[in-house]
PDB file of N, CA, C and O in Angstrom:
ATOM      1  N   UNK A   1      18.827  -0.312 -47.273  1.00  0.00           N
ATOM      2  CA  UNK A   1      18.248  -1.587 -47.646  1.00  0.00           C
ATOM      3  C   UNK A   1      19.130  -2.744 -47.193  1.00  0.00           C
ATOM      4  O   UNK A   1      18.665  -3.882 -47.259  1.00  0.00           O
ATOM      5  N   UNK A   2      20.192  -2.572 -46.804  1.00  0.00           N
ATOM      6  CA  UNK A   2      21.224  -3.638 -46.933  1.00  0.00           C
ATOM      7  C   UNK A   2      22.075  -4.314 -47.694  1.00  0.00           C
ATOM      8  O   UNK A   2      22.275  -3.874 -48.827  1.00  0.00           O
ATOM      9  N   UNK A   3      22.767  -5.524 -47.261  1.00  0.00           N
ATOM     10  CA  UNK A   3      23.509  -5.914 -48.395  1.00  0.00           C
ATOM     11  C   UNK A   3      22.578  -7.428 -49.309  1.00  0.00           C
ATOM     12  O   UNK A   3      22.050  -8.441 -48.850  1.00  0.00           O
ATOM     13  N   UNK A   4      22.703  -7.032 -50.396  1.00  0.00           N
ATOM     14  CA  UNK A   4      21.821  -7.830 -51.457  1.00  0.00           C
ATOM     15  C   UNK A   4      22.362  -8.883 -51.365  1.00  0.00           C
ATOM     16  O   UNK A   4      23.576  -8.703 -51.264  1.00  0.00           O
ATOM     17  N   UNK A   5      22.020 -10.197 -51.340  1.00  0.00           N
ATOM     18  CA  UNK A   5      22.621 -11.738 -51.039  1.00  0.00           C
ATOM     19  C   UNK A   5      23.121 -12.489 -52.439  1.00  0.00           C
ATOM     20  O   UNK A   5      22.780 -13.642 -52.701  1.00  0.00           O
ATOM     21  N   UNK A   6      23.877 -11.778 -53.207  1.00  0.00           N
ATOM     22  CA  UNK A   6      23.756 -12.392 -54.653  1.00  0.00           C
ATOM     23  C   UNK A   6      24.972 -13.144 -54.856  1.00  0.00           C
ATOM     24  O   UNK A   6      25.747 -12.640 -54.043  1.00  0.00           O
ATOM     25  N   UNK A   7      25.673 -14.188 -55.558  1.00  0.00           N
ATOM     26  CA  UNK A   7      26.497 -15.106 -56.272  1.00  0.00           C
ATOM     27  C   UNK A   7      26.921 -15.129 -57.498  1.00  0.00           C
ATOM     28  O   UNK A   7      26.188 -14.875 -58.453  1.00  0.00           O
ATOM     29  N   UNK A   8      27.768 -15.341 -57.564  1.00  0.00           N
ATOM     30  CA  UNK A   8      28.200 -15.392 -59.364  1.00  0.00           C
ATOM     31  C   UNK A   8      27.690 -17.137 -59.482  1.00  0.00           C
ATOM     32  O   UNK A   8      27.513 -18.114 -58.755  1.00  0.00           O
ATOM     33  N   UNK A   9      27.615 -16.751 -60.841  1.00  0.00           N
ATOM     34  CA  UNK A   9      26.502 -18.298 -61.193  1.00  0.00           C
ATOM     35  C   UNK A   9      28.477 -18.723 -62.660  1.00  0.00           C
ATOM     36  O   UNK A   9      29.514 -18.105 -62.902  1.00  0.00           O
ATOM     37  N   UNK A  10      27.808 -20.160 -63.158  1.00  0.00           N
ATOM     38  CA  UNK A  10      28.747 -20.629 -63.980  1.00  0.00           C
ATOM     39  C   UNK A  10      30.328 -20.238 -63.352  1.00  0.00           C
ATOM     40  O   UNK A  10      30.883 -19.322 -63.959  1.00  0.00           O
ATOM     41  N   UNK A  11      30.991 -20.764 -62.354  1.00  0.00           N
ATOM     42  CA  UNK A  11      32.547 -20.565 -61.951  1.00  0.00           C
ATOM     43  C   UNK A  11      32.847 -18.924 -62.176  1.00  0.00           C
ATOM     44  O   UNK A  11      34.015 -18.540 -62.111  1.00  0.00           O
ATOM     45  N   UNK A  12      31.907 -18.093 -62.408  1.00  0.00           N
ATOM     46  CA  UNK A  12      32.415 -16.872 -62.038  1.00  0.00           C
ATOM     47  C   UNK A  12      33.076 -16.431 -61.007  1.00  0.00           C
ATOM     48  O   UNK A  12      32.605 -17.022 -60.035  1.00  0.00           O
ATOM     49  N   UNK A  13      34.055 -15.595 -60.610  1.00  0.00           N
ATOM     50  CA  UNK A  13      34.370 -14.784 -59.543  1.00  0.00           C
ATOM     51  C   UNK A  13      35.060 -13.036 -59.766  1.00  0.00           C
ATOM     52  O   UNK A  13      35.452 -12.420 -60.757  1.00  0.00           O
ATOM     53  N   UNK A  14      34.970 -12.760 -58.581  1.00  0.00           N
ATOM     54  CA  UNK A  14      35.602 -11.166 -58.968  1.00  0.00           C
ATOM     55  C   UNK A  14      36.712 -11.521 -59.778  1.00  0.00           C
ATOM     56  O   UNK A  14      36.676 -11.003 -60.894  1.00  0.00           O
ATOM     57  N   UNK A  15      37.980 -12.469 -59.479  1.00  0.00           N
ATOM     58  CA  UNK A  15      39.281 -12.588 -60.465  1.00  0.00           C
ATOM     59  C   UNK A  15      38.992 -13.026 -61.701  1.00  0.00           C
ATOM     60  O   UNK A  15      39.621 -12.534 -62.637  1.00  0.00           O
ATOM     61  N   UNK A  16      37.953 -14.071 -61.964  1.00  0.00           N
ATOM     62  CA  UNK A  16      37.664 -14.516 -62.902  1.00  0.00           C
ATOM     63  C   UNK A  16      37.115 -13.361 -64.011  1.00  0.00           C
ATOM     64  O   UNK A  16      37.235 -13.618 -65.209  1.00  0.00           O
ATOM     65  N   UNK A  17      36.551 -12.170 -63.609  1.00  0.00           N
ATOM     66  CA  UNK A  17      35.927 -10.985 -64.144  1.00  0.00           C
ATOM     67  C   UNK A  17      36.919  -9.992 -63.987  1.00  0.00           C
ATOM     68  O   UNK A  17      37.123  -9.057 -64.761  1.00  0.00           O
ATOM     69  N   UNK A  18      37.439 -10.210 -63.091  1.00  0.00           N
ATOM     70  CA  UNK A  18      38.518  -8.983 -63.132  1.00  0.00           C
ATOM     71  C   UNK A  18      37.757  -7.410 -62.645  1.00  0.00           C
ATOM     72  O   UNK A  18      37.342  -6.505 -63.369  1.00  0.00           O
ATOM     73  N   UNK A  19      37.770  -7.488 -61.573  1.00  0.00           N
ATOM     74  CA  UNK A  19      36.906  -6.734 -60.869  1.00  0.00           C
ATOM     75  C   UNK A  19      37.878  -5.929 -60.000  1.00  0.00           C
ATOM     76  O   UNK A  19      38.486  -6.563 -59.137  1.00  0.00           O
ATOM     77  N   UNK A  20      38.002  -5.205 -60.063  1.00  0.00           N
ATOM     78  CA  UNK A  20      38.829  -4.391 -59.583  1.00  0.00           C
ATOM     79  C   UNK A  20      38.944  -3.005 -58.468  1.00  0.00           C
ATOM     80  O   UNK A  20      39.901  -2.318 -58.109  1.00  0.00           O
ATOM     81  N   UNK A  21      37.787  -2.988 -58.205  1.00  0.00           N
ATOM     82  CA  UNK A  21      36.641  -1.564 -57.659  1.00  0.00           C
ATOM     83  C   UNK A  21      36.646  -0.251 -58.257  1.00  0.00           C
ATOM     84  O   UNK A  21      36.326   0.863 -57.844  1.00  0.00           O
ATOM     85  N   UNK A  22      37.158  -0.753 -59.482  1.00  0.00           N
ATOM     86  CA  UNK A  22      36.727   1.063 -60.070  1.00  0.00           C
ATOM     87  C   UNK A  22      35.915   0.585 -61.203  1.00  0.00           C
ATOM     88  O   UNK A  22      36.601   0.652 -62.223  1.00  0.00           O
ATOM     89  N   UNK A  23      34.971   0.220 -61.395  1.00  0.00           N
ATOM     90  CA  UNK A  23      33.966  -0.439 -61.787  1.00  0.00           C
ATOM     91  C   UNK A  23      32.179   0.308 -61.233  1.00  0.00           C
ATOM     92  O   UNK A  23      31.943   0.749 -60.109  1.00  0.00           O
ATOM     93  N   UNK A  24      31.311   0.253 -62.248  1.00  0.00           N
ATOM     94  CA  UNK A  24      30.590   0.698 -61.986  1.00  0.00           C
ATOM     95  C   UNK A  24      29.140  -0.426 -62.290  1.00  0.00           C
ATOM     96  O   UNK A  24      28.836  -0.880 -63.393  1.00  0.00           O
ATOM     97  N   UNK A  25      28.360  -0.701 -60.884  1.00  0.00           N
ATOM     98  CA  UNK A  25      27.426  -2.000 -61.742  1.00  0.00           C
ATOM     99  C   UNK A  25      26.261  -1.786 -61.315  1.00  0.00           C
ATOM    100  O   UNK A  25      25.772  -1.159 -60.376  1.00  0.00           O
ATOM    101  N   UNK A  26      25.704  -2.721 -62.576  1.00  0.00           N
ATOM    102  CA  UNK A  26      23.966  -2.421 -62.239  1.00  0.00           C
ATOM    103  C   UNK A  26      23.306  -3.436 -62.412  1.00  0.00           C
ATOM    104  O   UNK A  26      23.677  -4.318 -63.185  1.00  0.00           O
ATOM    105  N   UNK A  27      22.484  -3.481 -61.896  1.00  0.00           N
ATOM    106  CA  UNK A  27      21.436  -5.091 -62.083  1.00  0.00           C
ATOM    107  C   UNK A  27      20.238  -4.815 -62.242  1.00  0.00           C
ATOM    108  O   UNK A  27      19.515  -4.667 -61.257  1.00  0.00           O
ATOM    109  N   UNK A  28      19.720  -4.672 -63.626  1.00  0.00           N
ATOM    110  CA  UNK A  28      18.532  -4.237 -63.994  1.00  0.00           C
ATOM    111  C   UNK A  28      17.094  -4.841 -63.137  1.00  0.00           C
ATOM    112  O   UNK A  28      16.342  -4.136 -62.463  1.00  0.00           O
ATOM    113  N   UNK A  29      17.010  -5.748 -63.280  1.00  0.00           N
ATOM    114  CA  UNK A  29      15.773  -6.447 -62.596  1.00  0.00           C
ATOM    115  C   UNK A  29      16.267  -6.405 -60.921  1.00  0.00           C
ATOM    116  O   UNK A  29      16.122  -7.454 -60.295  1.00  0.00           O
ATOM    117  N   UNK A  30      16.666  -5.579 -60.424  1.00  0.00           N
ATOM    118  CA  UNK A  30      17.227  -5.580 -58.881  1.00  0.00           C
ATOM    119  C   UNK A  30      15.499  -5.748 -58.063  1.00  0.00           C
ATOM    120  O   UNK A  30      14.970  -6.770 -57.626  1.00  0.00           O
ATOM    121  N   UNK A  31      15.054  -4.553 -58.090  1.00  0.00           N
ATOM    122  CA  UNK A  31      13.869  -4.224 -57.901  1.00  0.00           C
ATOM    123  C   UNK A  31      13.039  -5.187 -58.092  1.00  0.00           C
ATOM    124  O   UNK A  31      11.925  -4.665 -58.118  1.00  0.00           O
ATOM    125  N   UNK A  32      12.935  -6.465 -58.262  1.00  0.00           N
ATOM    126  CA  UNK A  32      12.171  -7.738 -58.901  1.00  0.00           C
ATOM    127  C   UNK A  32      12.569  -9.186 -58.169  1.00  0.00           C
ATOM    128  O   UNK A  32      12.162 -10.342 -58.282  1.00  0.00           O
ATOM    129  N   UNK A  33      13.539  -8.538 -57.391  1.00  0.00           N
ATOM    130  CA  UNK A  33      14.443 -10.241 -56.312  1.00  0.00           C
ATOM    131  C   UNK A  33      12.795 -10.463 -56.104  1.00  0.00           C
ATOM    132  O   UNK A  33      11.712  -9.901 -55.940  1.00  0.00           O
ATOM    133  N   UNK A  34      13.531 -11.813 -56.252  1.00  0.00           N
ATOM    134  CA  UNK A  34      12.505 -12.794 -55.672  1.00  0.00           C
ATOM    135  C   UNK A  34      13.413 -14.319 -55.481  1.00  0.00           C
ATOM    136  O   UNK A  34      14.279 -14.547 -56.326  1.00  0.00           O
ATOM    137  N   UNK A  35      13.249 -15.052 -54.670  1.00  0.00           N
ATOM    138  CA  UNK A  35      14.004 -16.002 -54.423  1.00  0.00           C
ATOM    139  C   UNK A  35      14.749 -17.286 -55.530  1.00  0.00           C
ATOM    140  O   UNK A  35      14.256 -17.841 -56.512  1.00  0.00           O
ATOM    141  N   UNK A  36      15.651 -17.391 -55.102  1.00  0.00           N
ATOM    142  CA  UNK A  36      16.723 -17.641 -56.187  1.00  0.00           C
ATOM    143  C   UNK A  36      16.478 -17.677 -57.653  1.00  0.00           C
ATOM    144  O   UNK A  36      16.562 -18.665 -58.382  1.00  0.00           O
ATOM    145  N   UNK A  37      16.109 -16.254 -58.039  1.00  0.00           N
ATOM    146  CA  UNK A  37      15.884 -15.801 -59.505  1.00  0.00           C
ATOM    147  C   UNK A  37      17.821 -15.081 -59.710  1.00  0.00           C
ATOM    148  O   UNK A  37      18.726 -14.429 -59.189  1.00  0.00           O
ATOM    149  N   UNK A  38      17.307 -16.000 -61.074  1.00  0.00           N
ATOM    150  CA  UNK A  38      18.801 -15.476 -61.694  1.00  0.00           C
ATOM    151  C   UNK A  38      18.739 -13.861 -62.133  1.00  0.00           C
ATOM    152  O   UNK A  38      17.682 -13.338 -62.487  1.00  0.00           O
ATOM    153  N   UNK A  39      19.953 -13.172 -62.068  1.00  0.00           N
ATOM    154  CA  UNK A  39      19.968 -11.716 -62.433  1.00  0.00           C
ATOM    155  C   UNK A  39      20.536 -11.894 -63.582  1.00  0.00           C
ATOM    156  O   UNK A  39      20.593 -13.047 -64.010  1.00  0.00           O
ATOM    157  N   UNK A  40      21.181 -10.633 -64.486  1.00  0.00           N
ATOM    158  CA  UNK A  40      22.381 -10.267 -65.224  1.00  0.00           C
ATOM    159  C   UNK A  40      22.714  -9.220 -64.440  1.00  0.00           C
ATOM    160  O   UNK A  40      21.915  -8.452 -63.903  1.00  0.00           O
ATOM    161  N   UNK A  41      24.258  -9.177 -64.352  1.00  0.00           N
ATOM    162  CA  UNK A  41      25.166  -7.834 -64.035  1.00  0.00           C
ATOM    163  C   UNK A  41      25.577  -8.157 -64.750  1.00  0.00           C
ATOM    164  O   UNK A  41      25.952  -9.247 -65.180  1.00  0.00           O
ATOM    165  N   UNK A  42      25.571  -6.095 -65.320  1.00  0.00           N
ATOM    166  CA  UNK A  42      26.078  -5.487 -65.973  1.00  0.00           C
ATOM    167  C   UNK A  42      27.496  -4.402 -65.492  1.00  0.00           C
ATOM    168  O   UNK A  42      27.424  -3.421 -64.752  1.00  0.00           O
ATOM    169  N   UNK A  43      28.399  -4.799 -65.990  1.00  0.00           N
ATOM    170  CA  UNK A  43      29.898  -4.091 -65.406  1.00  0.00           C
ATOM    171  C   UNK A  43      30.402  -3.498 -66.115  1.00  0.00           C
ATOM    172  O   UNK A  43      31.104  -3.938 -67.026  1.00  0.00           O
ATOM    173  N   UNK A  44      30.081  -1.878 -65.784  1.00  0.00           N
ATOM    174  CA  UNK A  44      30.666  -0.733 -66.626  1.00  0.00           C
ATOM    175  C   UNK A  44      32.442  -0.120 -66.031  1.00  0.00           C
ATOM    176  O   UNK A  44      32.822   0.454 -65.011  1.00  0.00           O
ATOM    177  N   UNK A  45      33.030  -0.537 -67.081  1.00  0.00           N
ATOM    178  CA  UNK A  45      34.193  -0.458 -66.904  1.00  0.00           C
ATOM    179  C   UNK A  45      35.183   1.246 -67.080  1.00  0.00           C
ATOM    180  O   UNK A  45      35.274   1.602 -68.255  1.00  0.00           O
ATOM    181  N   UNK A  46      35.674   1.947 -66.319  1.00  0.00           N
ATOM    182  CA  UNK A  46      36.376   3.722 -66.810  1.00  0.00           C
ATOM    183  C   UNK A  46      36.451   3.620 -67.905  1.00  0.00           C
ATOM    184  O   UNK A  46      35.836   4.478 -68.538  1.00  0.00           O
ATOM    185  N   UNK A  47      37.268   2.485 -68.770  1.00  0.00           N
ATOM    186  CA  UNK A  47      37.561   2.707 -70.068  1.00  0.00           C
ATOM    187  C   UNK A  47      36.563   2.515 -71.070  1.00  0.00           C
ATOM    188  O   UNK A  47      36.666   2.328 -72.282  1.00  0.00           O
ATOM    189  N   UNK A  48      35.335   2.623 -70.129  1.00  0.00           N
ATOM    190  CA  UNK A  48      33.971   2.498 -70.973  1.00  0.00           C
ATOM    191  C   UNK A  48      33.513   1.472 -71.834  1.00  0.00           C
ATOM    192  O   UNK A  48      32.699   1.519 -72.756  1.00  0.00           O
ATOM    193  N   UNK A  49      34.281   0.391 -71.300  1.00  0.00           N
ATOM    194  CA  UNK A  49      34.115  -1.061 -71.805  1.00  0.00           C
ATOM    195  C   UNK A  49      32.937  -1.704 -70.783  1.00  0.00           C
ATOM    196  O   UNK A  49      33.282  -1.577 -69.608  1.00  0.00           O
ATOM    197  N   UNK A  50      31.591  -2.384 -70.954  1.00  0.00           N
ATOM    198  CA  UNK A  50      31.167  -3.325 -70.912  1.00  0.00           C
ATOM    199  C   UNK A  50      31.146  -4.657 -70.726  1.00  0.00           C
ATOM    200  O   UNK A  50      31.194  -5.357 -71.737  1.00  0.00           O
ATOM    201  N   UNK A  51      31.072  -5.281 -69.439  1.00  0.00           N
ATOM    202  CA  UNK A  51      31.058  -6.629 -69.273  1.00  0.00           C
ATOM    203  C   UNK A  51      29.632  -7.629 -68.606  1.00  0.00           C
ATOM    204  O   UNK A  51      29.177  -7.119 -67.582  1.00  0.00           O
ATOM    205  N   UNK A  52      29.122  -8.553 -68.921  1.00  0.00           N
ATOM    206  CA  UNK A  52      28.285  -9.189 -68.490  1.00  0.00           C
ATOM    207  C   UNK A  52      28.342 -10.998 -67.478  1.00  0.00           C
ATOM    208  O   UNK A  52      28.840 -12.103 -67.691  1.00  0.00           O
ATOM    209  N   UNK A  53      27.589 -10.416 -66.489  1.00  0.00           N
ATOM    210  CA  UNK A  53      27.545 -11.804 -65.940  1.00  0.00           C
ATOM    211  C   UNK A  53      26.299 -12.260 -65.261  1.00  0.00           C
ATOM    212  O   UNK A  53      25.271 -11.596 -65.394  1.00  0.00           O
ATOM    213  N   UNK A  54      26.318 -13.412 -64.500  1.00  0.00           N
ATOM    214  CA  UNK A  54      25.259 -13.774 -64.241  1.00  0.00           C
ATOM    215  C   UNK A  54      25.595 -14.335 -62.852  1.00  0.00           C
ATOM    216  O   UNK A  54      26.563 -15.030 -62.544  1.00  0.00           O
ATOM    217  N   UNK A  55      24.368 -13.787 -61.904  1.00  0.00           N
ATOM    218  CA  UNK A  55      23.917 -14.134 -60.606  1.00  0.00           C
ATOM    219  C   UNK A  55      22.810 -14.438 -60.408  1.00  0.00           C
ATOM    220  O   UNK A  55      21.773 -14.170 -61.015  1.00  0.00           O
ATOM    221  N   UNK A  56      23.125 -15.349 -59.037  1.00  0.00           N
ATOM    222  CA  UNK A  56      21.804 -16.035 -58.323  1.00  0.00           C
ATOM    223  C   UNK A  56      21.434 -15.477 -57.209  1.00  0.00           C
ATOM    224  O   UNK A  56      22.138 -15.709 -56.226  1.00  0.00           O
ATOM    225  N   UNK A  57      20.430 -14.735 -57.075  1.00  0.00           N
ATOM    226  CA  UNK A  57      19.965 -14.068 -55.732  1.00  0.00           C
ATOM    227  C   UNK A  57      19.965 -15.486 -54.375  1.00  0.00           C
ATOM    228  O   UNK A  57      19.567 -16.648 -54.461  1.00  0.00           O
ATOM    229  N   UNK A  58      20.349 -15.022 -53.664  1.00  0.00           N
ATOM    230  CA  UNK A  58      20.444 -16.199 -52.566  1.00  0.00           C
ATOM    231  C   UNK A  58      19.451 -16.412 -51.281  1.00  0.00           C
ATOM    232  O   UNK A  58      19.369 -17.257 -50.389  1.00  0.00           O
ATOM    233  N   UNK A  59      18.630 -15.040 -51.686  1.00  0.00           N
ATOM    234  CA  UNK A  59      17.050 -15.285 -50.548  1.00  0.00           C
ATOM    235  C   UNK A  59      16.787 -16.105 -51.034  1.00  0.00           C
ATOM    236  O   UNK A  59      16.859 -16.163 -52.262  1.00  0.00           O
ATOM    237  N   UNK A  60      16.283 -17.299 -50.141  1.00  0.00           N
ATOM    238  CA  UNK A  60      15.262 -18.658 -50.298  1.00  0.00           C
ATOM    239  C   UNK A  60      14.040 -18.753 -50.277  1.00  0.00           C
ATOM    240  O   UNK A  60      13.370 -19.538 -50.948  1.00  0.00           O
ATOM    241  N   UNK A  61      13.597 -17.843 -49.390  1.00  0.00           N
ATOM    242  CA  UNK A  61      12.205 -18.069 -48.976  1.00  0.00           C
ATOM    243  C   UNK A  61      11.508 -16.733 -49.611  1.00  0.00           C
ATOM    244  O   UNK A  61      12.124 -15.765 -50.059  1.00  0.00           O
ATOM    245  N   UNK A  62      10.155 -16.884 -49.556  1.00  0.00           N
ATOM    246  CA  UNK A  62       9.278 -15.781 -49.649  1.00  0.00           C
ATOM    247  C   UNK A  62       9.384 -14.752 -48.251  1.00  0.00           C
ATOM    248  O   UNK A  62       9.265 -13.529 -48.184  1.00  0.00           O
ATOM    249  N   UNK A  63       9.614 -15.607 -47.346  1.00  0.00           N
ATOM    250  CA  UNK A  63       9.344 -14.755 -46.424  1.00  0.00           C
ATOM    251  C   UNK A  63      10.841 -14.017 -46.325  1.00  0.00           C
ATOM    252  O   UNK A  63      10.741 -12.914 -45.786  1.00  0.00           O
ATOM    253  N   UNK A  64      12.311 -14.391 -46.747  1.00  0.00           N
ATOM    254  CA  UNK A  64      13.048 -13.400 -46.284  1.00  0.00           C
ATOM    255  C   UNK A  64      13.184 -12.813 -47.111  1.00  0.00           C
ATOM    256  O   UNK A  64      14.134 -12.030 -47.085  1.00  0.00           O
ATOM    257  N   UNK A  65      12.046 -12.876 -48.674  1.00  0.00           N
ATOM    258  CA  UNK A  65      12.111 -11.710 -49.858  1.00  0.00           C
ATOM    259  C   UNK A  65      11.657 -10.692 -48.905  1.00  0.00           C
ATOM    260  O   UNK A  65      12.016  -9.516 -48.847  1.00  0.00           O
ATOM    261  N   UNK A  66      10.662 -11.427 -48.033  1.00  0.00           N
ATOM    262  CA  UNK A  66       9.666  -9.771 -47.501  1.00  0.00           C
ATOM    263  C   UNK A  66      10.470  -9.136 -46.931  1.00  0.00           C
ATOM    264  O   UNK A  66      10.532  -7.928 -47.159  1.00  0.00           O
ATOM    265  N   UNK A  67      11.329  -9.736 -46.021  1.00  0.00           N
ATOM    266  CA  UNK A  67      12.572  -9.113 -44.976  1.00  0.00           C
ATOM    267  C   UNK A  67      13.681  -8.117 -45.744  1.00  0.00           C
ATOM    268  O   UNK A  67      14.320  -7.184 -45.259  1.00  0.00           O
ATOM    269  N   UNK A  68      13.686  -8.667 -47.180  1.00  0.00           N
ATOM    270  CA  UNK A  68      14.677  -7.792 -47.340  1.00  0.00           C
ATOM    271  C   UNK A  68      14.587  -6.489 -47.788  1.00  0.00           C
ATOM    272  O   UNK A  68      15.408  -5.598 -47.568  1.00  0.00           O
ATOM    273  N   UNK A  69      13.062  -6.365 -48.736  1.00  0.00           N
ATOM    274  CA  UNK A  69      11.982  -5.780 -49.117  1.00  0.00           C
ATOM    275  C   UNK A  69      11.957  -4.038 -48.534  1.00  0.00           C
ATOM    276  O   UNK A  69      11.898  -2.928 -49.062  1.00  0.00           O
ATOM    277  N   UNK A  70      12.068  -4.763 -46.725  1.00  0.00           N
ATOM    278  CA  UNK A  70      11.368  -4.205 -45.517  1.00  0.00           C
ATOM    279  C   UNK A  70      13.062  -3.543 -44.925  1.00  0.00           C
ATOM    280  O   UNK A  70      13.207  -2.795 -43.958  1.00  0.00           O
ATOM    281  N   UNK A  71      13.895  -3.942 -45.594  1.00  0.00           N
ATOM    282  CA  UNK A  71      14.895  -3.130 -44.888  1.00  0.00           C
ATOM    283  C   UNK A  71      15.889  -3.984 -43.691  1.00  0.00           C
ATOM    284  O   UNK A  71      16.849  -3.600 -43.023  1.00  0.00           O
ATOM    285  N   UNK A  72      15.163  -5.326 -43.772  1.00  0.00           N
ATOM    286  CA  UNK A  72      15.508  -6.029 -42.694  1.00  0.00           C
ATOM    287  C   UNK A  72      15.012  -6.840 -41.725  1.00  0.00           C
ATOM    288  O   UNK A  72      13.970  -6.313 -41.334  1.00  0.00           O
ATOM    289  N   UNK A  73      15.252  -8.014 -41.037  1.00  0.00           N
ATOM    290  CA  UNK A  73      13.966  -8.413 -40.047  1.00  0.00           C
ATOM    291  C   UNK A  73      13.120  -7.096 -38.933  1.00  0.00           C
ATOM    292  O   UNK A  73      11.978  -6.965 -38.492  1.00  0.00           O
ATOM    293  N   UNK A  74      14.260  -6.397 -38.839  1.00  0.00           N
ATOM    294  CA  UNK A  74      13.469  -5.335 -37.543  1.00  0.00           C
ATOM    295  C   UNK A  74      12.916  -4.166 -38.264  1.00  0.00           C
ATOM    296  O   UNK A  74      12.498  -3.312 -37.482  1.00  0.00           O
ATOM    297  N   UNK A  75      12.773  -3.838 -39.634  1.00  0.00           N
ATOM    298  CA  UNK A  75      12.264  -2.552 -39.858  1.00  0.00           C
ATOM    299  C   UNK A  75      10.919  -3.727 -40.139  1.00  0.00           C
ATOM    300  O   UNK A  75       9.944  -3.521 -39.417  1.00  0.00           O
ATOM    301  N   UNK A  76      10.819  -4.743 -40.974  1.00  0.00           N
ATOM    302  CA  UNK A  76       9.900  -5.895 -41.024  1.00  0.00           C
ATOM    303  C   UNK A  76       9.419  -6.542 -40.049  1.00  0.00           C
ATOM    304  O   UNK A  76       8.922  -7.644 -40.285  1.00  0.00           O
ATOM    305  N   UNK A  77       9.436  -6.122 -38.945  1.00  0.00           N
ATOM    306  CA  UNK A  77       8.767  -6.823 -37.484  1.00  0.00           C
ATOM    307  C   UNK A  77       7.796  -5.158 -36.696  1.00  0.00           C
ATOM    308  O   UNK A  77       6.826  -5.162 -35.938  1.00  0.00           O
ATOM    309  N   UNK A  78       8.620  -3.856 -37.318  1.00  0.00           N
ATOM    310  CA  UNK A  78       8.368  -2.597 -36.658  1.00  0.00           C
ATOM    311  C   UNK A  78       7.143  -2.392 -37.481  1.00  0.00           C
ATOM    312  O   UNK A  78       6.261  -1.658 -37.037  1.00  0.00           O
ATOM    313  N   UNK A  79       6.998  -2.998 -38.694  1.00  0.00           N
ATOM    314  CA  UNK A  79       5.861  -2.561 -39.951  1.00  0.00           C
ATOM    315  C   UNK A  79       4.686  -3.433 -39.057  1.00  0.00           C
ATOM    316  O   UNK A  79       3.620  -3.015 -38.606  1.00  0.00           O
ATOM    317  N   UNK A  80       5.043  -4.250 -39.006  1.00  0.00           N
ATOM    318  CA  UNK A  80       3.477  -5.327 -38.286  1.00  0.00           C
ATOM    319  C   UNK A  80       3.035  -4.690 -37.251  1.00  0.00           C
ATOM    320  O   UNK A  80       1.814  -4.547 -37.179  1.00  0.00           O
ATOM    321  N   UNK A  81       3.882  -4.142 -36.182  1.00  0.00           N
ATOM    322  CA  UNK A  81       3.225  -3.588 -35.257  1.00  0.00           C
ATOM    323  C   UNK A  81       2.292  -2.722 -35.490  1.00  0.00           C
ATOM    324  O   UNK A  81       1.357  -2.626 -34.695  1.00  0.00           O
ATOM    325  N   UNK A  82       2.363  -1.910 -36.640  1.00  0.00           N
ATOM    326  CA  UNK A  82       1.526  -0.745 -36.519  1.00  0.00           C
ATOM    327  C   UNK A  82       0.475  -1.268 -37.264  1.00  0.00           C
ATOM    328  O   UNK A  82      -0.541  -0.599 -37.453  1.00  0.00           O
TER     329      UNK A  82
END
């Protein structure tokens, strides 16, 4: 699918969260991007601690929701052809 275009919203950042890569995350409404709709991530921590934040999906348009949808502009240009 690619890489998801998302932001930390309110002065968040990885240091600010403390992000470390042994971290495990999920973004419930992933499956639901639609252009700059806010998410929650959820950051499951080894020590089985819980953290929450908030992102802004950074597709703009409808049309590069479809693109991203599709895997990309070229798997989304290979679909029309047929």
């Amino acid at each position: 699918m690619g890489v998801a275009p998302l932001e930390f919203c309110d002065g968040a950042s990885r240091r600010t969260l403390g992000i470390n890569g042994s971290e495990i995350f999920e973004i419930p409404e992933f499956d639901e991007l639609s252009p700059n709709k806010r998410l929650q991530l959820i950051i499951r921590r080894p020590d089985g601690s819980t953290q929450t934040a908030r992102l802004k999906c950074r597709i703009d348009t409808e049309r590069e929701a479809d693109w991203f949808r599709a895997g990309g502009i070229l798997p989304f240009a290979l679909t029309k052809l047929s």
